[in-house]
N, C-alpha and C positions, 0 to 999 in steps of 0.2 A: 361266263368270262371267256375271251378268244381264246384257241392256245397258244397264240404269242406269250400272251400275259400270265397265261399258267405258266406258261414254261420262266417266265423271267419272275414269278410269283417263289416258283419250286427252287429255284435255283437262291436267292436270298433266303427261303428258311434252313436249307443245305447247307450253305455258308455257315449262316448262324449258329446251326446247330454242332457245327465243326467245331466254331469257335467252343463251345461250349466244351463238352468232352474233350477239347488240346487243353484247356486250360488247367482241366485237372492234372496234366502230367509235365509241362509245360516250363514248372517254372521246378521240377527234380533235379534237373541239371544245372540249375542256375546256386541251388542252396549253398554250396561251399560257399560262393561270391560272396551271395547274402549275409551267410554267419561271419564273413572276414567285417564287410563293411559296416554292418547296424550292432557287431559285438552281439549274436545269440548266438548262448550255449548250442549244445551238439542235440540234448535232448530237447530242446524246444525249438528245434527247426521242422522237426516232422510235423509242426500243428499248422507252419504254411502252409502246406498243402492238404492236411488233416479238417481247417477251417473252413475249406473251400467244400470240400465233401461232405463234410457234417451240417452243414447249412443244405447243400444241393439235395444230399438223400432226403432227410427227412422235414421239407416243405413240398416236397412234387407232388402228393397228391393233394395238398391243400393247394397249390399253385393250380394244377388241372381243374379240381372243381370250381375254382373261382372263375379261369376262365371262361367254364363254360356258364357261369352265372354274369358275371360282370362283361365279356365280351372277349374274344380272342386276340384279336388283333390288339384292343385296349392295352390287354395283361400282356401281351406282345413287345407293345412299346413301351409300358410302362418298366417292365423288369429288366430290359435291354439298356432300358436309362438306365437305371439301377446297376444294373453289370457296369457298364460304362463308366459311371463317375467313381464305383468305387476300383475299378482299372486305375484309374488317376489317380484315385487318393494312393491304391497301394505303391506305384513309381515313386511318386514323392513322400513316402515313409521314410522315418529317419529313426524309428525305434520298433522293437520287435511287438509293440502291441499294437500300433498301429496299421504295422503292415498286417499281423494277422484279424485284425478286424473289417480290414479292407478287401481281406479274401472272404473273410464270413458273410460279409454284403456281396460279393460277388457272387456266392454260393448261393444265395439267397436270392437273388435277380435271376438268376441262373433258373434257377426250383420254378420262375413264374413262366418265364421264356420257352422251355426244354417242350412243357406237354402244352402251352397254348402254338408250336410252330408243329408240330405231331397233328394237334388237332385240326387245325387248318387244311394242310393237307388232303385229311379226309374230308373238308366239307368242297375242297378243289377239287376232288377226281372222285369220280363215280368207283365204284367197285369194279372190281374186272381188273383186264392185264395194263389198263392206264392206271388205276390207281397204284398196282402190283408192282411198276417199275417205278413210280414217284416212293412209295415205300421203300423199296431198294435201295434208292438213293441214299434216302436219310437213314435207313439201317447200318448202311455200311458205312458211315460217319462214326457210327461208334467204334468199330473195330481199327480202322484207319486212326482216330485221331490220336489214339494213344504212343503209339509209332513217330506220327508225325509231332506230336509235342515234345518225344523227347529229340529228336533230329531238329524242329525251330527253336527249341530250347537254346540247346547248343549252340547254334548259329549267333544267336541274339546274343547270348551271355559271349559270346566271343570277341565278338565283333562292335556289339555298342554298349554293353554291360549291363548287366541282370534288372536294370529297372524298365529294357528294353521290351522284356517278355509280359510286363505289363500295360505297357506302352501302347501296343503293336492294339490290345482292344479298342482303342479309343477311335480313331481314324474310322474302321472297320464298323465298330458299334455307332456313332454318329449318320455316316452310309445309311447301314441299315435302317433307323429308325426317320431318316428324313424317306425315305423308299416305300419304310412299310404304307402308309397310308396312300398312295397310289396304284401299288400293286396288289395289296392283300385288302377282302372281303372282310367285311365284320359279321360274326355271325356267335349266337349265345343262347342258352336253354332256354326255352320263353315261356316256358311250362313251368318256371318252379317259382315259387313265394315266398320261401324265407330260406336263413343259412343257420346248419348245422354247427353251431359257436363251439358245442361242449365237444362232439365229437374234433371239428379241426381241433382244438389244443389238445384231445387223446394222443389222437395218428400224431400229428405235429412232434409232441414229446415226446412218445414211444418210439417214433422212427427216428430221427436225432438222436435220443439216447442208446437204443440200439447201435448205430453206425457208431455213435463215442465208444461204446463197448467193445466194440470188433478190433477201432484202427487201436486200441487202448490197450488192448491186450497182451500183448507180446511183452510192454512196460510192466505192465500191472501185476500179469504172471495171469495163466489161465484159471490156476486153480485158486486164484486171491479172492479174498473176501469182497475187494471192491467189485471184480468181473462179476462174480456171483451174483451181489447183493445190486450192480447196477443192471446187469442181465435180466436178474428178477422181473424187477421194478419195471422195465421197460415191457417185457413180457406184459406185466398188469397193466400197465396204461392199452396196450393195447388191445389186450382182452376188455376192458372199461368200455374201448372203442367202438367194437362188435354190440356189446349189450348194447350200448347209445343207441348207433345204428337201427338193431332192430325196433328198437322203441320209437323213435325218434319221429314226426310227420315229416317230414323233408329233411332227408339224411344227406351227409355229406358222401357218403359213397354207397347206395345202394346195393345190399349186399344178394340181390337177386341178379349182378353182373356176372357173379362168380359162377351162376350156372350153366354160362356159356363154355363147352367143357374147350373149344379151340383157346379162348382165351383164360380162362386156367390152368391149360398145359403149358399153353405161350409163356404164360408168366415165370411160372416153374423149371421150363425148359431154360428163359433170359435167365433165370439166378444162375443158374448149373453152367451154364455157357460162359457169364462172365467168370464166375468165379475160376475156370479152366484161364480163359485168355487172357484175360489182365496182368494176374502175378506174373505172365512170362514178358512182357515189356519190362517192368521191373527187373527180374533178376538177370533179363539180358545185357540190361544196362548196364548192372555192376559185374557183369562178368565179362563186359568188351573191357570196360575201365582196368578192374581189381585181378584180372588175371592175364588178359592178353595185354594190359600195358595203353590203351586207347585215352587220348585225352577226350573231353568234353565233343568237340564239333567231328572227330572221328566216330567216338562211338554213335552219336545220332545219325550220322548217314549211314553207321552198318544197322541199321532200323530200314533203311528204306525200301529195300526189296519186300519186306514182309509187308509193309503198307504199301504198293504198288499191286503186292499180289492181293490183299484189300479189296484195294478199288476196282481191279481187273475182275475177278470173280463176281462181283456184286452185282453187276450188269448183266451177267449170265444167271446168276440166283434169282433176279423176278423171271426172268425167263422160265427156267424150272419149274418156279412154283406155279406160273400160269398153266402152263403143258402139264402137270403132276398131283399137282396138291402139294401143302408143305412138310406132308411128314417124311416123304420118300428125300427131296432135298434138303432139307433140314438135317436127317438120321447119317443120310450117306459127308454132309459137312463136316458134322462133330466129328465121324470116323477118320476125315482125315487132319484135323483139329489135334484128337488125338495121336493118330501115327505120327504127326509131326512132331509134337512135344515129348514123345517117348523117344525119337530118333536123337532131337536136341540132349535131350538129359545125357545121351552119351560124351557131350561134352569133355574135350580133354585139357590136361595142365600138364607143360608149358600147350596151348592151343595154335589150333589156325583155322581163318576167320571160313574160308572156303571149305574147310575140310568140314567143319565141326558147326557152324553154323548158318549157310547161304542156304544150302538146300532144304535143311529141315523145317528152316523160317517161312521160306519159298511153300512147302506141302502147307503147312502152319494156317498161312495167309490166303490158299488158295481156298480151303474148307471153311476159313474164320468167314471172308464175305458172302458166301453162301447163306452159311448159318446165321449170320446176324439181320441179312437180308430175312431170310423165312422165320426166324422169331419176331421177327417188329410185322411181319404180316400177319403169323400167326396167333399173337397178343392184342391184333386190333379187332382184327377178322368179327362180326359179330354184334360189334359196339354199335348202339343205335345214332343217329347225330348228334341227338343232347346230350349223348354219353361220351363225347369224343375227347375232349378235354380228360375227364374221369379216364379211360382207357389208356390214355397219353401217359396221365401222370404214374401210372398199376407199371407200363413196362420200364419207364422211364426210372422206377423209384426201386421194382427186382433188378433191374442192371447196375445201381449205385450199390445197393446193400452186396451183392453179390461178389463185383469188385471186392467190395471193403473184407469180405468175410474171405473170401480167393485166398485177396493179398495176407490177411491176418495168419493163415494155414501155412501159406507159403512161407513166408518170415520164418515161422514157429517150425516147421520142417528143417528149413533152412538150417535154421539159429543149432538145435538140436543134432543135425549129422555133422556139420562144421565144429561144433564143441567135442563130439566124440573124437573123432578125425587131427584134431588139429596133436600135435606134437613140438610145436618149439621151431624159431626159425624162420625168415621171410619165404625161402621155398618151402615149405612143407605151411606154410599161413595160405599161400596160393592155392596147393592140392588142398586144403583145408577147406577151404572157399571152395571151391570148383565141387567137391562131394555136396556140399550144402544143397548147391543149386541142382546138380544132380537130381537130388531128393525132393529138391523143390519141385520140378519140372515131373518127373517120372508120378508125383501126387497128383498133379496140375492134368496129366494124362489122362491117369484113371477117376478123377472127378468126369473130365469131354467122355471119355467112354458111357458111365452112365448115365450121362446125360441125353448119348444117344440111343438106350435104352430105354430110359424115360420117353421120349420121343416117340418110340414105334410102340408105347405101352399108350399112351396119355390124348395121344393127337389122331384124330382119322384120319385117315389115307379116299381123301376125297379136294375135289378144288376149293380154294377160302373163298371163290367170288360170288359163287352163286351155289354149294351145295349140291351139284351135282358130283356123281360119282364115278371114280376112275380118269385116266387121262384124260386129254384134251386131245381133238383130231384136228387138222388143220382146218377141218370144213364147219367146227362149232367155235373157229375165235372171228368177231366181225373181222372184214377186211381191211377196216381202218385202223384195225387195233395192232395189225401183223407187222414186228419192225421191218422197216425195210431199209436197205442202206442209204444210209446219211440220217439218219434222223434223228 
């Protein structure tokens, strides 16, 4: 394919994949609207957005392997449709089951889309520092769109009201799927002959239930018989899944992937990573809102520096990795991942927005697309072509649970130093609040810390393109590979 048409190729599954990951956070700011206008409770507003994610984690790697059986692009259009109509259905919801089932189908479209536009990707760029920056790209979609969902959130519930932020897919997702089949290659395992039926519904149920268990928890109580007794359970199905597996002639995820050790640290490394970055979009939120006083479309723009430094870094992160290997950029990301969120937790009540949060967002954001850049190369790094889908859906499906389990900690942190802390009174509810987050963030730290420990223990210190060992010198990258300005 020219690379006109990669490039206009890469740039639509970028898009897409943005949309995907805003969505999850997208419609946080809109919720008050929502519970005014459809009449839901306080407690059954979190499963809007709980539905989305409980469908998205645990179908991705059944979505991956399909696509790489049934066809990429296919499962491309197909779940994008899927995303689409239920965008629609959930605007025109007029009752709280509806709309949350119109998010479950999104989640669920979502699970097909995420690792069939990953896997494409890899079968448009060779390995090397072209595939490295097309990686980047869509790496650093994950770390940005959580930023930017809750800053369009806002905008939309302000300005044309909360059925806008579901709206806004439609237009966008139509684009894309009249686009896909001009631009993007079809391409699918050709080598396989049947599908693994028992294992999909294992993984399927296990990871679902799993993610129920984590966003479930803080409700539920950790130490409840439901967490336990559904924890278990999920536990067992997917141990169920592994035995299958091994048995199985034609497995739904071949479990001789795992002995690629780049993409087993990758994996390990993406849980450890989100679970650090996520919950602090979260408790920033309610801490521009619940302590400095921010309405909706204020606190979302005080999000945007931290996804500017996102995007900014991201572009210098496949750089990195080409010249380094991933673990060197990767190790030194988390570290400032970490200093960031430890600097944030200093947080103060009554606050200010420059003092206490621009800068620390700023380090935050600079580290986060780094590292998110070199774990999606480092989690693919490896993968054979039939395997790309499969690979797709392993990082795609540790960054959902990861999230889920972040934010579960953080809440529960949270919830626990704010109930000690609190004492009576709207001022002393605000220092009440603000300790919370504190705790949240200063957890949120030392999770990025070990993770970049993990990192220099788990990953070699060599390049993911070709295995060769130690830097890169200017005279072993081809000369068409070398950015040069404008490009």
């Amino acid at each position: 394919m020219p690379g006109r048409h990669r490039g206009i190729a890469l740039a639509l599954l970028v898009s897409v994949q943005f949309v995907l990951v805003l969505d999850a956070s997208i419609v946080n700011v809109a919720l008050p609207s929502i519970g005014g206008d459809l009449h839901i409770d306080q407690a059954d507003l979190s499963w809007i957005g709980n539905a989305y994610t409980l469908t998205f984690g645990g179908f991705l790697l059944f979505g991956g392997r399909v696509a790489d059986l049934a066809g990429r692009r296919r499962m491309f259009v197909l779940g994008l449709a899927l995303f689409t109509l239920a965008s629609l259905g959930g605007g025109l919801a007029q009752n709280a089951g509806t709309l949350i089932g119109a998010r479950a189908v999104q989640g669920l479209g979502a699970a097909f889309v995420a690792p069939a536009a990953l896997s494409l990707i890899m079968t448009l760029f060779a390995p090397g520092p072209e595939r490295n920056r097309a990686l980047g790209l869509f790496g650093a979609v994950a770390g940005a769109g959580g930023a930017a969902g809750s800053i369009l959130g806002g905008l939309l519930t302000d300005w044309l009201g909360w059925e806008s932020v579901l709206f806004v897919n439609v237009p966008i997702g139509a684009a894309a799927i009249a686009l896909a089949p001009v631009v993007l290659p079809e391409a699918r395992d050709e080598r396989a002959r049947g599908f693994d039926l028992v294992g999909a519904v294992s993984v399927t149920g296990g990871l679902a239930l799993l993610v129920y268990t984590l966003v479930d928890a803080n409700d539920a109580g950790w130490d409840s018989a439901q967490t336990y007794g559904l924890g278990g359970l999920a536990l067992l199905l997917l141990a169920a899944f592994v035995l299958v597996e091994v048995r199985v002639r034609d497995p739904l995820v071949p479990l001789g992937i795992f002995r690629k050790r780049e993409l087993r640290g990758g994996n390990l490394v993406a849980v450890l990573l989100t679970m650090a970055v996520f919950p602090m979009f979260f408790v920033l939120t309610l801490y521009l809102q619940q302590v400095l006083g921010y309405g909706p479309v204020k606190a979302g723009l005080g999000q945007l520096p931290v996804a500017v430094a996102l995007a900014l870094s991201a572009g210098g992160g496949s750089r990195l990795v080409t010249a380094f290997g991933v673990r060197t950029p990767l190790a030194g990301g988390l570290v400032f991942v970490a200093a960031g969120l430890a600097w944030l937790s200093r947080m103060s009540s009554p606050g200010d927005y420059w003092q206490d949060v621009f800068g620390p967002t700023v380090v935050m954001g600079l580290g986060g697309g780094v590292a998110f850049v070199a774990v999606t190369i480092a989690a693919t790094a490896g993968a054979a072509t039939e395997e790309s889908g499969l690979a797709s859906g392993l990082i795609n499906t540790t960054q959902q649970i990861g999230g889920a389990l972040g934010l579960a900690i953080a809440v529960a942190v949270s919830t626990a130093a704010t109930e000690d802390a609190f004492a009576g009174g709207e001022r002393v509810m605000a220092a009440a609040l603000n300790e919370g987050f504190q705790a949240a963030l200063l957890a949120t730290a030392g999770i990025a810390l070990a993770s970049a420990l993990v990192t220099l223990l788990l990953l070699p210190g060599r390049r993911m393109d070709d295995g060769l060992p130690g830097p890169v010198s200017s005279d072993s990258v081809p000369k068409d590979d070398v950015p040069q300005p404008g490009r």
